[in-house]
C-alpha positions, -999 to 999 in steps of 0.1 A, spaced: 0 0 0 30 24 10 46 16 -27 9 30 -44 9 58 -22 45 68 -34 42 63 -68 12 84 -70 34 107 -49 62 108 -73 37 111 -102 23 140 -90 50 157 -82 66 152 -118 33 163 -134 35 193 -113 72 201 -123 67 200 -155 38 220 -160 57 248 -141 84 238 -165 66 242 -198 50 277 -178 83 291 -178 90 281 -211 63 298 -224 70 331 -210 103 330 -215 99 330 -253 69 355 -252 100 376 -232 122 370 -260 99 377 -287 86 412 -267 129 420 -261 131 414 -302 107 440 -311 121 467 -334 122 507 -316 134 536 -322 126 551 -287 140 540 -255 115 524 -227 128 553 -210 118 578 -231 89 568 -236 83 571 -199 94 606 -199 70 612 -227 39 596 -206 51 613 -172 54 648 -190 19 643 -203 4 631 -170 26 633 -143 27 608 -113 45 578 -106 49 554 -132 37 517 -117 39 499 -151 60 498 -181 61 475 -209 69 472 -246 44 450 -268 31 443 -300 -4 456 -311 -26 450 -339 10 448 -355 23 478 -340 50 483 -314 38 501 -285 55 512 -254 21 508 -224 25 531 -195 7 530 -163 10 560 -143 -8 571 -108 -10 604 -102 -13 620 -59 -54 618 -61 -52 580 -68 -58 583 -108 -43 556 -128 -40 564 -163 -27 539 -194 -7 556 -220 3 538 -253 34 552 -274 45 544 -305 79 527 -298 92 540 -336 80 581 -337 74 585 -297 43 600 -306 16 596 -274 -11 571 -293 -39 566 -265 -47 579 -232 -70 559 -211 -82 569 -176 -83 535 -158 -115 526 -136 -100 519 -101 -122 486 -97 -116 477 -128 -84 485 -131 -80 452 -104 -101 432 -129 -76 445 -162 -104 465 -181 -101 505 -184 -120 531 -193 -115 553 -226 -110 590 -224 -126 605 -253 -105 632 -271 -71 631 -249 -43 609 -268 
């Protein structure tokens, strides 16, 4: 009974490890793919570009791909609590979108456009 209670013990655990495994593989070559992107503007430019627009302390930065484009996404909160998304084109620096996040759901990962800031 103690050998059945092992084996499934050992099988577990090796099922376990190798989902984390194939979890970290994935990301890593998302992270890869992301670092591969072509720019002409620095992540750090484009933060000065989003915290000269709306000023606060930047609490997210990152560099993607969308709809084919390469975007720099900024997450900034200002001193009243405001969180605010900026999207910049990683190739002109030009400011493309400026959302005002909804604080609840802003936990959730949905925001809420602006209309007529970008």
């Amino acid at each position: 009974m103690k050998g059945i209670h092992t084996f499934s013990l050992l099988g577990a655990s090796a099922l376990l490890l190798t989902s984390l495994g194939l979890a970290i593989g994935d990301d890593g070559r998302e992270k890869v793919a992301v670092a591969n992107l072509p720019t002409s503007v620095t992540m750090e430019e484009a933060i000065k570009t989003a915290t000269t627009q709306f000023p606060g302390k930047v609490i997210e930065a990152e560099l993607e791909s969308e709809d084919g484009k390469v975007i720099y996404e900024v997450e900034i909160v200002n001193a009243a609590g405001e969180i605010r998304e900026i999207e910049i084109d990683a190739q002109s620096g030009k400011i493309l979108s400026s959302e005002l996040e909804d604080q609840e759901a802003h936990e959730k990962g949905a925001s809420q456009k602006d209309c007529g800031e970008a």
